[in-house]
Structures are given as structure tokens and as C-alpha cells.
N, C-alpha and C positions, 0 to 999 in steps of 0.2 A: 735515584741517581744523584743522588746529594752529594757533597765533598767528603763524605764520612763523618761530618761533623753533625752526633744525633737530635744539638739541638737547635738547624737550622732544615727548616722545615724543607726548602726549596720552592721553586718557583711551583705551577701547577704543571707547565710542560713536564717538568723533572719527575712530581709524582706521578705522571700517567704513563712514565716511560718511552716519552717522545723524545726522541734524539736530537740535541738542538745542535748538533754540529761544534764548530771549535768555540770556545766561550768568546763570546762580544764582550770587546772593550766598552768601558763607559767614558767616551771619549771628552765629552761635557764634563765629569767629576776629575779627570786626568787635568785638564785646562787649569780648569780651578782650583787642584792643590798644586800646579806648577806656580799660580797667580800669589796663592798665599805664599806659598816659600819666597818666590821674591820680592812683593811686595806687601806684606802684609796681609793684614783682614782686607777682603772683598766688599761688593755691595751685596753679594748674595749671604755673606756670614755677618751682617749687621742685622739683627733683627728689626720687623718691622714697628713704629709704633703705633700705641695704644692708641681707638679710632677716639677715645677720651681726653688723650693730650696733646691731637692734633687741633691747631688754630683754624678756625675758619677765614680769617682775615686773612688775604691776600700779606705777603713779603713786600715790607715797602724796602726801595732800593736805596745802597747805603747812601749816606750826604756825600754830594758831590764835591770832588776834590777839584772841580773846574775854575778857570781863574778868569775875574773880570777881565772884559777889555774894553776900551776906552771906542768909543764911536768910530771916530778917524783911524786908529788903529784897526780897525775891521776893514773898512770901507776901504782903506790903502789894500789890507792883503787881498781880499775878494776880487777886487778890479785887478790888481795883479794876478789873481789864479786866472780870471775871465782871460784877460790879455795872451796869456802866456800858451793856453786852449788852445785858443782861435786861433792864435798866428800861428804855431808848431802845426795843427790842422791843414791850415790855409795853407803854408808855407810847403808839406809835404804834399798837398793834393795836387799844387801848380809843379811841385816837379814830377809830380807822376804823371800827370796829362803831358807834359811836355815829352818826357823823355817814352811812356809807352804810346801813346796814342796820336803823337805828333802833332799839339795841338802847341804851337809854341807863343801865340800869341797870349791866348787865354794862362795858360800854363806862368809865361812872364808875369803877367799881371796880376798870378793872384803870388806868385810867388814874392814880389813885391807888398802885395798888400800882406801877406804874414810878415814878413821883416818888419812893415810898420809899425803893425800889432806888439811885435815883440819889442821893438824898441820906445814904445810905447811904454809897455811894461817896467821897461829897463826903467824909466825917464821917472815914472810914479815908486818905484822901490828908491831910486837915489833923491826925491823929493821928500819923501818918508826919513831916508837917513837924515837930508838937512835940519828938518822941523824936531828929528829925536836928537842929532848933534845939538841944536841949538837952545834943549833944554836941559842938555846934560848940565851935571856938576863940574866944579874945577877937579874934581880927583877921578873924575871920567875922561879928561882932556886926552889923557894917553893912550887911549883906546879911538881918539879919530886921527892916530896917523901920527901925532907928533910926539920925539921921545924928548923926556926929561932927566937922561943920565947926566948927559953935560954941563945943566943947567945947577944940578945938586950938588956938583964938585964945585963950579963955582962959586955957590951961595955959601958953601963950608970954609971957603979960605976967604 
């Protein structure tokens, strides 16, 4: 029961004259010339290689593009991520106790102690700005707030 084509042998079902019903898609080979027409070669039409040109050495990972940072630079953001945590935590837990479970005391007070936290936070990021204002350049100045349009018209006349 071949396709008529005499130099395609067929399966064995087909020579023994077992009826296999409507022909099965090969729904896995279908996938994968859909994958190449749009994208290209596949991982499955990459051949594999030679077990001869494969390295034994582990992949060292590429040099990191990471950037130093400076001690107190850390230490400022950290305590501010810490900060920011706890108190949005604390701050959401004393109103939930307050408002579901009727607990208004506790609820007040922790709800307070988040705002601390977070002002807390607040108080270490604009300490940070101070210490980095105060070691900027003069051709950074305009970048804390003050401009020097005015200043450049007058120095021209």
C-alpha cells in the first residue's frame, strides 16, 4: 500500500497490508519547518559537535561590566532599601490590624513606627544628596537647583 512511488518501500504496516487508517501527521516535523521559515535554522538543524572539539573546561563567565562603588555609597543605599521595607511593611500591617481586625491601638502604633522608618529613609537619601552636592564640580552646580541663565547674560554685557 505504498504511495505508488516503487522506490519507497513503506513502512512494515503498509507491507503487510495493515490498514493504518487516515495518514498521521508528523506534527513535531510540521512545528519545525514552520520555526525555520520564520526564524531561521533551529537548535535541532545545528548539528551537534565533535565529542573531540568539545572543551572540558567549564565556561568562564564574561568580565563583568559591574561598577565600583564607594563604601558610603552602599551603606547610604542599603539602609535606605532596609528603611523603606520595614516601614511600607510596618506601615501597611498597622492599617490592616486597624481597619480589619479592630485593633486601633496597636494598629496606630505601628502605623507610626512605619512613617518613622520611612522618614528615616527620607532623612539618609537627602543626607546622601548633601555629602554628593558638596563634592560636586562648579559645572554640576546647576543640576542642585540653581540656574545660570541669568547670570550668563549678565557676565556677557
Amino acid at each position: 500500500m505504498s504511495d505508488g512511488d516503487d522506490t519507497d518501500p513503506g513502512t512494515d504496516a503498509e507491507q503487510e497490508g495493515v490498514g493504518l487508517g487516515p495518514k498521521a501527521r508528523d506534527l513535531a516535523g510540521e512545528l519545525a519547518e514552520r520555526r525555520r521559515e520564520r526564524f531561521g535554522a533551529t537548535a535541532a538543524d545545528v548539528p551537534e559537535a565533535d565529542s573531540e572539539s568539545v572543551d572540558d573546561e567549564p565556561l568562564a563567565p564574561p568580565e563583568s561590566d559591574a561598577v565600583e562603588v564607594d563604601s558610603e555609597t552602599a551603606r547610604s543605599f542599603w539602609a535606605a532599601v532596609v528603611y523603606v521595607n520595614v516601614g511600607l511593611f510596618v506601615l501597611v500591617l498597622g492599617l490592616l490590624l486597624a481597619g480589619f481586625r479592630g485593633r486601633t491601638l496597636i494598629g496606630a502604633a505601628l502605623v507610626g513606627g512605619g512613617a518613622l522608618a520611612l522618614y528615616r529613609a527620607w532623612t539618609i537619601y537627602r543626607a546622601f544628596e548633601a555629602t554628593r552636592g558638596s563634592e560636586a564640580t562648579d559645572g554640576d552646580d546647576a543640576d542642585a537647583g540653581g540656574s545660570d541663565v541669568g547670570t550668563e547674560d549678565a557676565e556677557r554685557e
